[in-house]
N, C-alpha and C positions, 0 to 999 in steps of 0.2 A: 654438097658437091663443090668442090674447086673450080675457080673461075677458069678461064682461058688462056691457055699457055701461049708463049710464038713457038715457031715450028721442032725446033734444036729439044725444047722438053715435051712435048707434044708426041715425039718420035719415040723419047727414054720409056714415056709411061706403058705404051705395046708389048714393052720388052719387058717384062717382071721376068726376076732369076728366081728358080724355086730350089730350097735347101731343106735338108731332113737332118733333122738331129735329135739328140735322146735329150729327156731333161737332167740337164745338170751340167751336159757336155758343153765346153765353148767353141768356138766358130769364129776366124777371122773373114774381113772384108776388107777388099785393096779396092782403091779409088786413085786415079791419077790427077792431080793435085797443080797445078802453075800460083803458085804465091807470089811469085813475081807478078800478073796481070790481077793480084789481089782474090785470085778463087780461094773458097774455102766453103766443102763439105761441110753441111749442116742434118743431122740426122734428126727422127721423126720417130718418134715407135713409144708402144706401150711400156713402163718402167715398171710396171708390175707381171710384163710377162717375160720380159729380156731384160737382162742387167749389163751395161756397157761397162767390159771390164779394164778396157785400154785404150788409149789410144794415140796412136804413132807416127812420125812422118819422117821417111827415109827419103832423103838429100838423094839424089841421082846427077845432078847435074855439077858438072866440077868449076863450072867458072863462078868465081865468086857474086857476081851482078845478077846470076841467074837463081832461082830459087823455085825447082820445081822437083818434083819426087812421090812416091807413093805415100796414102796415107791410108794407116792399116787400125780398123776400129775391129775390136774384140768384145763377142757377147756372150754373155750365159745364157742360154733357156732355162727359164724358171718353173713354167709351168706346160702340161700339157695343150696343144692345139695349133693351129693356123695362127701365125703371127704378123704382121707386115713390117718392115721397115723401110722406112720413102726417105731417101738423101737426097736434098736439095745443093747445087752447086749454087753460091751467094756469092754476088762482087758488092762490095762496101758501098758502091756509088747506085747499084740499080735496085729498083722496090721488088721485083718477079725474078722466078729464078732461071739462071742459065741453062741449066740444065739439071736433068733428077732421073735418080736409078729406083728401082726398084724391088726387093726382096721379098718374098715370102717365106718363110722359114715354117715349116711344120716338123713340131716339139714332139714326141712320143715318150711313154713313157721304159722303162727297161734300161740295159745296158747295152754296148754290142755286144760284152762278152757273153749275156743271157740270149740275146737276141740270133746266135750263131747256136747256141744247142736243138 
C-alpha cells in the first residue's frame, strides 16, 4: 500500500480512466505538461504487459520563456487482461508526487475487424 498523498493526488487516484483495447493494438495518452515550473510525467505500469512505444511533447505555448504543451505516451498491449498504468507528476525539487492519473486499460484478445462479425 502507498503511503499518504496531500490532497491535489489524493483526488487524481478516485478518478481511474478505464480503456479497452485488443492485444496488439496501441493506444495514446495526453497529459498536460508545464516544464517550465519543472513538471514531468513519470509513468508506472507492467513492461511485460504494455510496451511504451513513444513518447512525445507538443510545445503549445508560443512565447519562448514559457515551455508548457501536451505530452502524448504511446502503448502497445501485449498481453491479454486488466492492466494498470499510475503517472505520477514529479518536480525535481519535491520527494511526493504533485499529482497522478490513473488508467486501467483491459487488453482482450481478437481484432476489431473479428470482433464486428
Amino acid at each position: 500500500m502507498m503511503a499518504s498523498h496531500d490532497g491535489a493526488a489524493g483526488e487524481a487516484d478516485r478518478e481511474t480512466k478505464q480503456l479497452s483495447v485488443f492485444v496488439g493494438e496501441t493506444f495514446p495518452l495526453h497529459l498536460w505538461e508545464d516544464r517550465t515550473r519543472g513538471e514531468l510525467w513519470v509513468p508506472s505500469y507492467d513492461a511485460d504487459a504494455v510496451a511504451l512505444i513513444s513518447d512525445d511533447f507538443l510545445r503549445t505555448a508560443s512565447n519562448n520563456a514559457v515551455d508548457t504543451g501536451t505530452r502524448t505516451f504511446e502503448f502497445r498491449a501485449l498481453v491479454p487482461g486488466e492492466h494498470r498504468l499510475v503517472f505520477e507528476k514529479r518536480m525535481g525539487w519535491k520527494f511526493t508526487a504533485e499529482d497522478r492519473r490513473i488508467f486501467l486499460v483491459t487488453a482482450r484478445d481478437g481484432t476489431a475487424q473479428s470482433a464486428s462479425r
